[in-house]
C-alpha positions in Angstrom: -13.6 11.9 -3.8 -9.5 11.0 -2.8 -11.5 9.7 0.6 -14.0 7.8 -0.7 -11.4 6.2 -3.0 -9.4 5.2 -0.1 -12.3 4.0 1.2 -13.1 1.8 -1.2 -9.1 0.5 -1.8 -9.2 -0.2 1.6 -12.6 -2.4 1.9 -11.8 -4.2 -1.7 -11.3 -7.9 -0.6 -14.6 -7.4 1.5 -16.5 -5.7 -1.6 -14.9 -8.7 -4.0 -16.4 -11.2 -1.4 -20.0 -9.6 -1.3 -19.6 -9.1 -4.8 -18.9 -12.5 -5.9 -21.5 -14.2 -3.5 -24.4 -11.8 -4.4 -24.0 -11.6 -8.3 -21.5 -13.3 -9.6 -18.1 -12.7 -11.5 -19.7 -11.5 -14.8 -21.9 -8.9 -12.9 -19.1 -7.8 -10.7 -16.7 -7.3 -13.6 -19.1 -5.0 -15.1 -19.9 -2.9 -12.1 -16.4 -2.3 -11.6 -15.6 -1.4 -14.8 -18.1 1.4 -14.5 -16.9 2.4 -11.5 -13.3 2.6 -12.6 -14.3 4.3 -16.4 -16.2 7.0 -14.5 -14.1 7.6 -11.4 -11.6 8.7 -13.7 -13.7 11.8 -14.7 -13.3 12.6 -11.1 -9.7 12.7 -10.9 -9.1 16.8 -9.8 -6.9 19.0 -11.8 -4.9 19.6 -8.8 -3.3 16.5 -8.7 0.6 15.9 -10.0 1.2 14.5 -13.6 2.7 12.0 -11.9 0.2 10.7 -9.5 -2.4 10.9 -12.9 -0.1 8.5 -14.0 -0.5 5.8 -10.8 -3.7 6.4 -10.6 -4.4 5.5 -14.3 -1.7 2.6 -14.3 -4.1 1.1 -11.2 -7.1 1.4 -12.7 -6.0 0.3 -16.0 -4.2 -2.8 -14.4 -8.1 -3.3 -12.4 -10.2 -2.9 -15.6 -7.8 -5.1 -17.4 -8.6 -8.2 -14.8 -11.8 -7.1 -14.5 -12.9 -7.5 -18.3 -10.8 -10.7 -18.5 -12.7 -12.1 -15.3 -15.9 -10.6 -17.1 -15.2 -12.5 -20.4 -14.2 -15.7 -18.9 -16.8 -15.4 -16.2 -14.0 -16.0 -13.2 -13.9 -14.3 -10.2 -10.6 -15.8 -8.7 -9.1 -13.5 -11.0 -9.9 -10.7 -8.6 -8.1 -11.8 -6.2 -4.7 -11.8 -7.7 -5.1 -7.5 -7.8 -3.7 -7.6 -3.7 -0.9 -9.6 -5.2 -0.2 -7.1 -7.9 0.1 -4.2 -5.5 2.5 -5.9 -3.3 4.5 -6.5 -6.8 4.1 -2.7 -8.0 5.5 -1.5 -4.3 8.3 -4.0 -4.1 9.2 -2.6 -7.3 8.9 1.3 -6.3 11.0 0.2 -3.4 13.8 -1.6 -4.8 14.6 0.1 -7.4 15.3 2.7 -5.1 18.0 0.4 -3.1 19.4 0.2 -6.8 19.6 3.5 -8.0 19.2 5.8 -4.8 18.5 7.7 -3.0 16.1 5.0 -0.9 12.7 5.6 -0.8 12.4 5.6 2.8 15.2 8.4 2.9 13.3 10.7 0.3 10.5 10.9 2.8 12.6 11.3 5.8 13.8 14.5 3.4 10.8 16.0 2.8 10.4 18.3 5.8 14.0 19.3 4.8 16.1 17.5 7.8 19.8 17.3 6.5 20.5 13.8 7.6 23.8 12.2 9.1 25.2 9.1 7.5 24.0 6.5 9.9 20.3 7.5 9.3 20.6 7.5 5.7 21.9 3.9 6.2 19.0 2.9 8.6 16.7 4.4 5.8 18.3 2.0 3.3 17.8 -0.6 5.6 13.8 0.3 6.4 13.1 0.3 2.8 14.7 -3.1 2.8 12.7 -4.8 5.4 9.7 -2.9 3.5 10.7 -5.0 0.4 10.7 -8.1 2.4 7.4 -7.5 4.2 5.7 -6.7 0.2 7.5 -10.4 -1.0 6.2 -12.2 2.1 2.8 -10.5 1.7 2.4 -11.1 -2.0 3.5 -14.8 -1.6 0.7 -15.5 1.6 -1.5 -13.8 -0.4 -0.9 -15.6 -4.0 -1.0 -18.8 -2.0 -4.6 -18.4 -0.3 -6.0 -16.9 -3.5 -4.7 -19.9 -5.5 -5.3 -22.4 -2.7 -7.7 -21.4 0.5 -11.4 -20.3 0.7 -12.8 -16.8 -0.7 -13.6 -16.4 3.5 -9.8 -17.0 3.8 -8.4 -14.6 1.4 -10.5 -12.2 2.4 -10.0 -12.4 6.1 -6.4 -11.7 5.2 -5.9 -9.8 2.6 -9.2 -7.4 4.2 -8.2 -7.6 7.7 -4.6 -9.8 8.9 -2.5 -7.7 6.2 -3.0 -4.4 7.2 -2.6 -5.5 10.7 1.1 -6.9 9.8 1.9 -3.7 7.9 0.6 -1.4 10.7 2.7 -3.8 13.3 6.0 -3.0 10.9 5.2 0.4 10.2 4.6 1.2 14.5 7.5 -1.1 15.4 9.5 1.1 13.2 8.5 4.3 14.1 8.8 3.6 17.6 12.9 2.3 17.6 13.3 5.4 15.0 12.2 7.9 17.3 14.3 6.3 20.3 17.4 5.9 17.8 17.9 9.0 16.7 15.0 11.3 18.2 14.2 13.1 14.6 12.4 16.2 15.8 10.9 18.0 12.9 7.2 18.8 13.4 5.7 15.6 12.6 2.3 15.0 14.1 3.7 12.7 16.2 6.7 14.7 17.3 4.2 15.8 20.7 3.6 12.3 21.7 7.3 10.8 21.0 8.8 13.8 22.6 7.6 12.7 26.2 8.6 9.1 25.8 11.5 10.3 24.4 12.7 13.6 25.4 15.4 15.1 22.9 19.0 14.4 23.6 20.6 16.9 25.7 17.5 18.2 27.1 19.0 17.0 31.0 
């Protein structure tokens, strides 16, 4: 079920364009709010409290637009949801700038890695450049669903934007591992320590 949710956050703006050209805003609305009311049924009891609690914000925020776009029979209001994600995650990322530690340096903690001062200011500055990428990627994406075509906004929001966020999220990985080589049983640990072999090691 957590894959084929994926799945299905992944392939929205294509499944909002098919939607929209093959029955309408009124029929789409309702077909997702079925989906959302009974996906939720599914949610396993294993999960944290606190990913419930995303999870429910989401598809609350989703049925919300989708029984307003139901009621007022208007499917551009589907695709302002892209732009509300990239809202929520600048949000979970700055206030983490704000209040600390940054997000970016909670997850470089999680396999336990003490870390020295100039890494948790790198972190701070990664979660940064995250918050800029979210702004930039919310604004494109606000513009072409306010302004350009449904082909447009889906060509970007479906395909061109996870290509930028998989262009920041290589480049970074790469410099990280040949800045400070953090060795820690990652999965990619085997690749990055041939390119980069640890310091020390001759």
């Amino acid at each position: 079920m957590k894959v084929l949710r994926t799945l299905t956050a992944i392939s929205y703006p294509f499944l909002i364009f098919a939607g929209l050209d093959l029955v309408g805003p009124r029929a789409l609305a309702l077909v997702v709010a079925v989906i959302l009311i009974t996906g939720g049924v599914f949610i396993p009891m294993r999960v944290s409290v606190a990913h419930v609690s995303w999870l429910m914000l989401a598809a609350a925020v989703l049925l919300g637009v989708a029984i307003v776009a139901g009621l007022l029979n208007d499917g551009r209001l589907f695709l302002f949801v892209p732009v509300l994600i990239n809202g929520a995650l600048l949000i979970a990322f700055g206030r983490t700038l704000v209040k600390g530690p940054s997000i970016v340096e909670v997850f470089a903690r999680l396999r336990g890695r003490n870390l020295p001062e100039e890494e948790v200011l790198y972190c701070r500055l990664v979660t940064g450049i995250w918050c800029v990428v979210f702004v930039l990627n919310g604004a494109l994406t606000l513009a072409l669903a306010l302004y350009a075509s449904l082909a447009w906004w889906t060509l970007y929001t479906g395909a061109l934007s996870y290509m930028l966020i998989g262009m920041v999220f290589a480049t970074e990985l790469v410099y990280r591992y040949w800045r400070f080589r953090p060795y820690d049983g990652s999965i990619t640990d085997p690749l990055f320590r041939r390119i980069f072999p640890p310091r020390g090691d001759g």
